[in-house]
NUVOVO-73613 format. One record per residue (C-alpha): residue in one letter; x, y, z. Coordinates in steps of 0.2 Angstrom, whole numbers, plus 2048, in hexadecimal, padded with zeros to 3 digits. Example, Ala and Ser with C-alpha at 12.3 -4.5 7.8 and 13.67 -1.06 7.14 Angstrom:
<atoms>
a83E7EA827
s8447FB824
</atoms>
This chain:
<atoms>
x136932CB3
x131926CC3
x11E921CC4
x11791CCD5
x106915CD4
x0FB916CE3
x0E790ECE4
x0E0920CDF
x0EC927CD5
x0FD926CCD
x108934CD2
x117938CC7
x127940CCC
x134948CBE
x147941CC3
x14E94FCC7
x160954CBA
x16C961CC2
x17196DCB3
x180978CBA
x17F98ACB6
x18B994CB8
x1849A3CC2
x18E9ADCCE
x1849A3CD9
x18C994CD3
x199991CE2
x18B997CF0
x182988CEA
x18D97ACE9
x19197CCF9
x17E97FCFF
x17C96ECF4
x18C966D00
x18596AD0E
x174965D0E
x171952D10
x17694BD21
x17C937D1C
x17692BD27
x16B934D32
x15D929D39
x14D932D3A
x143923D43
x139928D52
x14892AD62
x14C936D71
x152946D6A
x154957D6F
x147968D69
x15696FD60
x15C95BD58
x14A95AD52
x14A96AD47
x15C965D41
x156955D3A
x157954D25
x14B947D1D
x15193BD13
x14692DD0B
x136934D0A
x12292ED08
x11693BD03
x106939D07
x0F7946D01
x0E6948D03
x0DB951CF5
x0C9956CF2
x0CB95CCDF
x0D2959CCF
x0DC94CCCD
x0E4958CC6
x0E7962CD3
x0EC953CDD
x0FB94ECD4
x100960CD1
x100962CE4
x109952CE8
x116955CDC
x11A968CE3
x11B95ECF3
x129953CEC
x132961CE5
x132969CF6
x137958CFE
x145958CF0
x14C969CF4
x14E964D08
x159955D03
x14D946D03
x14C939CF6
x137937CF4
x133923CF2
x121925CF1
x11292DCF1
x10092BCF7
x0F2934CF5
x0E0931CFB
x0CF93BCF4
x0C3940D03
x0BB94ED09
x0C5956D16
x0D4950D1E
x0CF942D2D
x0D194BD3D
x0DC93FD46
x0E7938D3B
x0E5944D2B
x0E5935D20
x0D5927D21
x0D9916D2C
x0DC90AD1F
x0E7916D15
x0F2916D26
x0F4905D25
x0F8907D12
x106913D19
x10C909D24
x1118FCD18
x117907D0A
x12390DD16
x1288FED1E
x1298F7D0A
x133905D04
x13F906D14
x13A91AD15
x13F924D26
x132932D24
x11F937D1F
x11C947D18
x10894DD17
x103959D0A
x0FB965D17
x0FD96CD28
x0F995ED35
x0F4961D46
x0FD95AD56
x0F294DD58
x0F5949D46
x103948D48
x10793ED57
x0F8931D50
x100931D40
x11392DD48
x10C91DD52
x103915D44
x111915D37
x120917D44
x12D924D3B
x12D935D3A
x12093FD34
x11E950D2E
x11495CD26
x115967D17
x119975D22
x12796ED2B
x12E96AD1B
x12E97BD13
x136983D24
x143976D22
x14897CD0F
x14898FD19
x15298AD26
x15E982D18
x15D992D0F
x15D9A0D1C
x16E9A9D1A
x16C9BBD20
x16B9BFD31
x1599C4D2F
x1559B5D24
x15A9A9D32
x1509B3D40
x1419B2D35
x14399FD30
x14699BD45
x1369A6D4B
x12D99DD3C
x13498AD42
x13298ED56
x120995D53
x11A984D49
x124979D57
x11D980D65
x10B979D66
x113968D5D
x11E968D6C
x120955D75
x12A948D7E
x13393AD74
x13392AD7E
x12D936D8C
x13F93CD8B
x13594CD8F
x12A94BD9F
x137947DAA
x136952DBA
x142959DC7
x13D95FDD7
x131953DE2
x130947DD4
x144943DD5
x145938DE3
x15492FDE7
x14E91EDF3
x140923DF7
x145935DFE
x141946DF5
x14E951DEC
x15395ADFA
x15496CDFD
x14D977DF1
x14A967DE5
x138964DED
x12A965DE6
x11E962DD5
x13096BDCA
x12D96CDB8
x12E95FDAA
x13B960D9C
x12B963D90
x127975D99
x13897BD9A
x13C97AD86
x12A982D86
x12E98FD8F
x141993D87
x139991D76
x12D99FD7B
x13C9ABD81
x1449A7D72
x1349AAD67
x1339BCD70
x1469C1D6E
x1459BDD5A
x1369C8D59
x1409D7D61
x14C9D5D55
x1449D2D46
x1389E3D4B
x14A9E9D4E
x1509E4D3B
x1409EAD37
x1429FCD39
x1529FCD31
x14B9F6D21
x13EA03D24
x14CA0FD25
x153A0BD15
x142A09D0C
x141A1CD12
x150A22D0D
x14CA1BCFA
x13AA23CFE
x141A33D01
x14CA34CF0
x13DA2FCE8
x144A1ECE0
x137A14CDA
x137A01CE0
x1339F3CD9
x1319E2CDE
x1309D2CD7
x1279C4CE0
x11F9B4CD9
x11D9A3CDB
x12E998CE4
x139993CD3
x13199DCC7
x13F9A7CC3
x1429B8CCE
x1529B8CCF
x1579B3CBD
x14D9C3CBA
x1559CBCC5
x1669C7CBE
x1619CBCAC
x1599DBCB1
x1689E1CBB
x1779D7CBB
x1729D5CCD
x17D9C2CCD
x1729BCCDA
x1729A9CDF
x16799ECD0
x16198DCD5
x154981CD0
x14F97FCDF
x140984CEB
x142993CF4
x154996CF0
x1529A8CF4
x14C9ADD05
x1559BDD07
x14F9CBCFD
x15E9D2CF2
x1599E4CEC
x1629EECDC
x1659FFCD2
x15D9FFCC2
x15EA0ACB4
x14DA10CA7
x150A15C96
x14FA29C9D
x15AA27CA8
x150A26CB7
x154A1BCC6
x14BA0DCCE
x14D9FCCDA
x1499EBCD8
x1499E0CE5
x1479CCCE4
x13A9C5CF2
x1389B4CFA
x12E9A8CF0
x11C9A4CF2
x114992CF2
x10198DCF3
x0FE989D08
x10E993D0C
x10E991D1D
x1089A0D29
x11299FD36
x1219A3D24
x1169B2D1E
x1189BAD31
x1299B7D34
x12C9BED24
x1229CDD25
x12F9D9D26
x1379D2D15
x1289D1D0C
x1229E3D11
x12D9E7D04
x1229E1CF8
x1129EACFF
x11C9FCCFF
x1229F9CEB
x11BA02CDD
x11B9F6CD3
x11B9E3CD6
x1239D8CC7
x1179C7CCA
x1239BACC3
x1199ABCBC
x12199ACB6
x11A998CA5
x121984CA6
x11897FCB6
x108974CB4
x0FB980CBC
x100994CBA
x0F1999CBF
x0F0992CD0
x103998CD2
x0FB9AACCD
x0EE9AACDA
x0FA9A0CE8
x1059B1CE6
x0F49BCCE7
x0EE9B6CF7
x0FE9B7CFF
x1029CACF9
x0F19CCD00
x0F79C6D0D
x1049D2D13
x0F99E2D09
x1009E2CFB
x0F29DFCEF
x0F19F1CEA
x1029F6CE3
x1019F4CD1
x1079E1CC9
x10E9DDCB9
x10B9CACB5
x11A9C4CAD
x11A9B2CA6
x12D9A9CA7
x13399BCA0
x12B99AC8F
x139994C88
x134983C92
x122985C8F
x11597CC82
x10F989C74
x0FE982C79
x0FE98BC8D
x10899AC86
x0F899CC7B
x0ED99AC88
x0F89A4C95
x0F69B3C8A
x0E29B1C88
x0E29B1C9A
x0EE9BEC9E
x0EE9CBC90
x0F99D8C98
x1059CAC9E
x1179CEC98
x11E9BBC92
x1349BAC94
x1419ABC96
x14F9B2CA2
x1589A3C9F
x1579A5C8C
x1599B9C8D
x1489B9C84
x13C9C8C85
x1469D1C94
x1479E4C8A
x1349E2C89
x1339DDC9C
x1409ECC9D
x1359F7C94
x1269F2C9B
x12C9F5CAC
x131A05CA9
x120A0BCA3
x117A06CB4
x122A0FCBF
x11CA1ECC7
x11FA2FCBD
x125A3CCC7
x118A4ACCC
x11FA5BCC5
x123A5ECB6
x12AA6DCB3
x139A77CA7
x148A7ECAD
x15BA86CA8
x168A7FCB2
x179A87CB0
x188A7CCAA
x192A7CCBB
x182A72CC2
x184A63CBB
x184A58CC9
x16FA60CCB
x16DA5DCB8
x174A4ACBD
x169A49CCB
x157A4ECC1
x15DA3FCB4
x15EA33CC4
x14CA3ACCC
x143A3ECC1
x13DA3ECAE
x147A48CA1
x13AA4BC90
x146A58C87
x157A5EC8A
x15EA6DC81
x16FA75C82
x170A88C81
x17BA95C85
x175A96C97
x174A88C9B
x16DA74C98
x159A7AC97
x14DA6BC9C
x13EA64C9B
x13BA58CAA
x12DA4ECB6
x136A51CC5
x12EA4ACD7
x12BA59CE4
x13CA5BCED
x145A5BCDD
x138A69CD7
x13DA74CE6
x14CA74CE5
x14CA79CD0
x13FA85CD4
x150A90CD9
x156A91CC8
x147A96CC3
x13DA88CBE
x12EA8BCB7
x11FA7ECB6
x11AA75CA8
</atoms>
């Protein structure tokens, strides 16, 4: 445990131990984890280009925070931030965090603590500020000429893990749109490299540019502008584009009447472990942030035979940036057309609660706040007996599971199970024994209550939904 002490609070950050696990996602990761840090790039203030800029991975880091609450709350927030600065590839040399009512409007932090900011990063040798909050340009250009290094916001960092992550085709269009819509306004000339014009402006001795170079022209600044903005518009054609074919899909599932369900929650609480230990799904496990940015959707099985998805979402994180929860609309609209939304909660973090309502308000977000939720606390097997106690007066309906331990999971199964949507008819019916495929398709739509073999037939007593029923109505089902 490294302790960095600061004049208003002391902020702690766990040292970080790197357990291999060995998940079919094993060899994906060590060569995400190969590919992430960039050695020896310099990250101090110099003429780069739009694209170079985005590309940039921090290294040494200085967090800096400003709080209005608990200190509590404070260090919770700071140390989130290091986890996040951990997860992008830096090494986090300090933190600072300063208590005042709102952030100052011109360099976010107070004028002495700049100075104080100045020398920690001139002390520590670190190439890059992160602030836990979303700065404003003028922020963020003050805040780059006082200390003199890079700095950036807790937004840029968390698109920066996306961009890391992002593997699908749809994934990286989100994460781009995402990135291109936060640099636009934040768009401006290092070492003027920017505002240099052509047309009237290019003179060579003292004579103009000659023909068809006359003229005011446009600076370097107004043209990546503008190229950004055609970019911004094609990745919204085709995300609309992807879009529809999800749609597609989700209508296709609709149509057969397969109930879905998705599991969303805080970023590393444990969704995709579940996932794996619910399904055998073998998708990618890292203790990481964000690890999963593209939604991974399987075939489940309930004790009667019925049939029903899950699918794994993004993770959320308190302040997720806005311009994440629109690019990713499309994905997390899978989410808000579920039955049933598995809220995965980690049991182990320091403040469940405020992971609880940071999920809340971004479900809310996208309409989702009126499918059904099943609260599901993870990770008990890393948690006090104290908070599990507590957890459990607070969330009485909660079901409590270690994925990595394989503890409580037939519960969570059978829990599940319960709060999926029954079918609508139930009804009786004698199918003969050459239809067995129709007797194997009621087990995989609907809800079989009784099954008896007769002479005529396999007679049964099934909730069926109302395609299903039409089509048994021609043997002669009967209702109830």
């Amino acid at each position: 445990m490294r302790t960095n002490r600061t004049d208003d609070s002391t902020i702690s950050f766990p040292d970080r131990v790197d357990e291999v696990d060995a998940t079919t996602g094993e060899l994906e990761l060590e060569s995400r984890n190969a590919l992430r840090r960039v050695a020896g790039l310099s990250t101090e203030l110099a003429d780069v280009s739009e694209v170079e800029y985005r590309q940039l991975r921090l290294e040494r880091v200085v967090l800096v925070g400003v709080w209005d609450g608990s200190v509590t709350d404070a260090e919770n927030s700071i140390t989130e931030l290091a986890a996040l600065a951990e997860t992008a590839g830096s090494q986090v040399l300090e933190g600072l965090i300063q208590r005042r009512g709102r952030p100052d409007p011109a360099t976010y932090i107070g004028r002495g603590k700049v100075a104080e900011l100045g020398d920690v990063v001139v002390s520590t040798g670190a190439d890059t500020v992160i602030c836990d909050g979303e700065l404003s340009p003028s922020q963020l250009r003050n805040l780059e000429q006082s200390v003199n290094v890079k700095v950036i916001d807790r937004t840029a960092l968390i698109l920066d893990i996306f961009a890391q992550h992002a593997k699908s085709k749809e994934g990286k269009a989100q994460v781009e749109l995402a990135q291109l819509e936060y640099l636009l306004p934040r768009l401006r000339g290092w070492g003027e490299a920017l505002s240099r014009q052509a047309g009237g402006s290019a003179r060579v001795g003292g004579a103009g540019g000659g023909v068809g170079l006359r003229g005011p022209g446009e600076t370097k600044l107004e043209t990546d502008r503008r190229r950004i903005r055609t970019r911004i518009a094609r990745l919204r054609r085709e995300i609309k584009g992807m879009r529809t074919v999800r749609q597609t899909k989700r209508s296709r599932r609709a149509r057969n009447a397969v109930p879905a369900v998705a599991i969303a929650g805080y970023t590393n609480a444990g969704k995709s472990s579940l996932l794996n230990r619910l399904t055998g799904a073998g998708v990618l496990v890292e203790d990481a942030l964000f690890a999963t940015l593209d939604p991974t959707t399987r075939r489940a099985h309930a004790a009667d035979g019925r049939v029903y998805t899950l699918s794994d979402t993004v993770g959320f994180v308190r302040h997720l940036p806005h311009q994440i929860v629109e690019a990713f609309r499309s994905t997390l609209e899978e989410v808000a057309d579920a039955d049933l939304v598995v809220h995965v909660v980690d049991g182990a973090h320091p403040d469940p609660e405020e992971q609880v309502r940071a999920v809340r308000e971004v479900l809310t977000e996208v309409g989702a706040d009126s499918v059904p939720e099943l609260l599901v606390v993870n990770k008990i097997d890393a948690a006090d007996e104290e908070t599990l106690l507590r957890l459990k007066r607070l969330w009485p309906d909660a079901v409590f599971v270690s994925a990595r331990a394989a503890r409580g999971i037939e519960g969570l199964r059978g829990a599940i199970e319960a709060r999926l949507p029954r079918p609508a008819v139930e009804l009786r019916v004698t199918l003969p024994y050459d239809r067995g495929d129709l007797v194997a398709e009621v087990h995989r739509r609907g809800e079989v209550l009784r099954t008896t073999h007769t002479e005529h037939g396999t007679e049964l007593h099934v909730r069926v939904d109302e395609a299903l029923a039409a089509e048994l109505a021609r043997h002669g089902a009967t209702l109830g």
